[in-house]
C-alpha atoms as a printed R data frame, in Angstrom:
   type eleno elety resid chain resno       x       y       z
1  ATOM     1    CA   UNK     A     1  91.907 101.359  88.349
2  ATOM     2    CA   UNK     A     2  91.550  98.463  90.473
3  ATOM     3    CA   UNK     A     3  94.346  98.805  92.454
4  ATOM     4    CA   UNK     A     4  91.977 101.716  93.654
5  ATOM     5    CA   UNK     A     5  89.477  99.921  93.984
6  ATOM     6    CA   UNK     A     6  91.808  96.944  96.224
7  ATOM     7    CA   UNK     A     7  92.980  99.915  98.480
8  ATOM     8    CA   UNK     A     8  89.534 100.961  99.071
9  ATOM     9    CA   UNK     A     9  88.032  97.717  99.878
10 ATOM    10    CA   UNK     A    10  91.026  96.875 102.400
11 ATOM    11    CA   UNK     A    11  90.885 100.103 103.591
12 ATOM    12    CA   UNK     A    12  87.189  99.776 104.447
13 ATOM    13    CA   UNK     A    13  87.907  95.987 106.105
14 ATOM    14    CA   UNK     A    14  91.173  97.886 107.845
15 ATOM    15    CA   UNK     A    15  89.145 101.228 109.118
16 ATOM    16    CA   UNK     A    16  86.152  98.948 109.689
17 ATOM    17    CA   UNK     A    17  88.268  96.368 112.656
18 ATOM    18    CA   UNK     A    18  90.047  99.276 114.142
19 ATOM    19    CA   UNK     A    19  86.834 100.982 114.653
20 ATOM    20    CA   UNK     A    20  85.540  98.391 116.148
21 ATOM    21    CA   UNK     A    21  88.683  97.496 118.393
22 ATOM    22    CA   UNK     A    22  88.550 101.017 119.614
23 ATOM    23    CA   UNK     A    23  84.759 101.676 119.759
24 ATOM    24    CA   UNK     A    24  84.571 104.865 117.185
25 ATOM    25    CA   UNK     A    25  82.779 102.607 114.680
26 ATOM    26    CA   UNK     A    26  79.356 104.199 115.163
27 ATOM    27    CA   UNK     A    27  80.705 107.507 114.813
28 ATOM    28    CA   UNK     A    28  82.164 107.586 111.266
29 ATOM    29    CA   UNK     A    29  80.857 107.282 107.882
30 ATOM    30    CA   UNK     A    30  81.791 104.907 105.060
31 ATOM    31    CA   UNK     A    31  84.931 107.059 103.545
32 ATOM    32    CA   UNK     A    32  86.158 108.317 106.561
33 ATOM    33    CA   UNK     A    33  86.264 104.293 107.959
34 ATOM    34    CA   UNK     A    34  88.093 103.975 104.234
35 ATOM    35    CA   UNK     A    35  90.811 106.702 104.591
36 ATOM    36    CA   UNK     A    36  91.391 105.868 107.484
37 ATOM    37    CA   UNK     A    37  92.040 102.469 106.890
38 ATOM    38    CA   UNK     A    38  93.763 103.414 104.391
39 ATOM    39    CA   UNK     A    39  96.110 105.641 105.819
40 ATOM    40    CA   UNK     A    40  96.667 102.947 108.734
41 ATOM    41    CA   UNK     A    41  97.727 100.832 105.933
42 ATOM    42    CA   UNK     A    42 100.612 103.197 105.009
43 ATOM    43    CA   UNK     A    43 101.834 104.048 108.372
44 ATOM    44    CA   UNK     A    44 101.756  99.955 109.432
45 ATOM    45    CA   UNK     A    45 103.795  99.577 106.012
46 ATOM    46    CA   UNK     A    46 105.928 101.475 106.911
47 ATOM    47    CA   UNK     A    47 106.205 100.021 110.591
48 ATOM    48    CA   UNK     A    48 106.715  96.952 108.629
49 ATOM    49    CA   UNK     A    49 109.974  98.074 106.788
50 ATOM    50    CA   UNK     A    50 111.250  99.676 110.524
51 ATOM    51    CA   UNK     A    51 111.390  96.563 111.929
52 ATOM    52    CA   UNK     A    52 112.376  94.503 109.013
53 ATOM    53    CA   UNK     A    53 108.904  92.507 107.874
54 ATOM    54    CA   UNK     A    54 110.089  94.684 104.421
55 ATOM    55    CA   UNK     A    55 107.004  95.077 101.476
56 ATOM    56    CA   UNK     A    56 104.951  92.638 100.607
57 ATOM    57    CA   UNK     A    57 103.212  91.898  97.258
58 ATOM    58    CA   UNK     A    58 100.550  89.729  99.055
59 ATOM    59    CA   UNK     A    59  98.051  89.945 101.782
60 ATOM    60    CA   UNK     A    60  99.229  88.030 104.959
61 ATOM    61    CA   UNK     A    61  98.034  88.219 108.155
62 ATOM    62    CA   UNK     A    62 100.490  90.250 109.603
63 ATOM    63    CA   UNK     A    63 100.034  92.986 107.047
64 ATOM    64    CA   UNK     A    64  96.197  92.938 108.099
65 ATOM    65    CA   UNK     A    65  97.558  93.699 111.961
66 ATOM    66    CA   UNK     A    66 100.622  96.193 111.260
67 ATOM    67    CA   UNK     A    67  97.399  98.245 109.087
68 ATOM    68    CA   UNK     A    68  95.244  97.965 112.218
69 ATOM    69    CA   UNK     A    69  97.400  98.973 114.465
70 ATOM    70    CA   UNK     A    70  98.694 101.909 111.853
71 ATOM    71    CA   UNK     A    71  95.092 102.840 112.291
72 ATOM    72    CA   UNK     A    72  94.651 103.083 115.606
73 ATOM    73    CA   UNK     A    73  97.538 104.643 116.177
74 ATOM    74    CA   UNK     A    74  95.934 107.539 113.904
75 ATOM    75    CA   UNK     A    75  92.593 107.176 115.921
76 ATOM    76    CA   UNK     A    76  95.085 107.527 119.219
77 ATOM    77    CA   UNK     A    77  97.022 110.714 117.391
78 ATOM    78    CA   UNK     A    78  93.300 112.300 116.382
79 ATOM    79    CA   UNK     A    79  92.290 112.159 119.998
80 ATOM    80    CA   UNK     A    80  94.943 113.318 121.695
81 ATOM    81    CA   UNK     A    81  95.135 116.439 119.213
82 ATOM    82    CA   UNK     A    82  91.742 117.098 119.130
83 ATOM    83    CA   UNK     A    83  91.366 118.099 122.602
């Protein structure tokens, strides 16, 4: 149970930064800024293991940018399919 609730509260801090960074903030609510975030956690993890940063069991910084920028490359993905 509270790893849920972990995910969901860096998911909201994740979602929350890249919506600022890339100005969609305004536009979405508070769990779609969470799954987002969320799933820009996942895809920066696994950015991290690509290029060799492997898993970590603690927050560091650079876990807090690979999730950002998994995030806004889902943002960037969104748009572009979206029309």
């Amino acid at each position: 149970m509270i790893n849920w609730i972990i995910w969901s509260a860096f998911g909201a801090l994740v979602g929350w930064i890249s919506g600022k960074v890339s100005g969609t903030g305004r536009r979405m609510n508070l769990i779609e800024t969470m799954i987002l975030g969320i799933v820009g956690a996942m895809l920066g993890g696994l950015l991290g293991n690509f290029i060799g940063w492997g898993p970590g069991k603690s927050l560091r910084f650079h876990s807090i940018v690979l999730s950002v920028l998994g995030a806004l490359l889902v943002l960037w993905v969104g748009r572009k399919t979206s029309g």
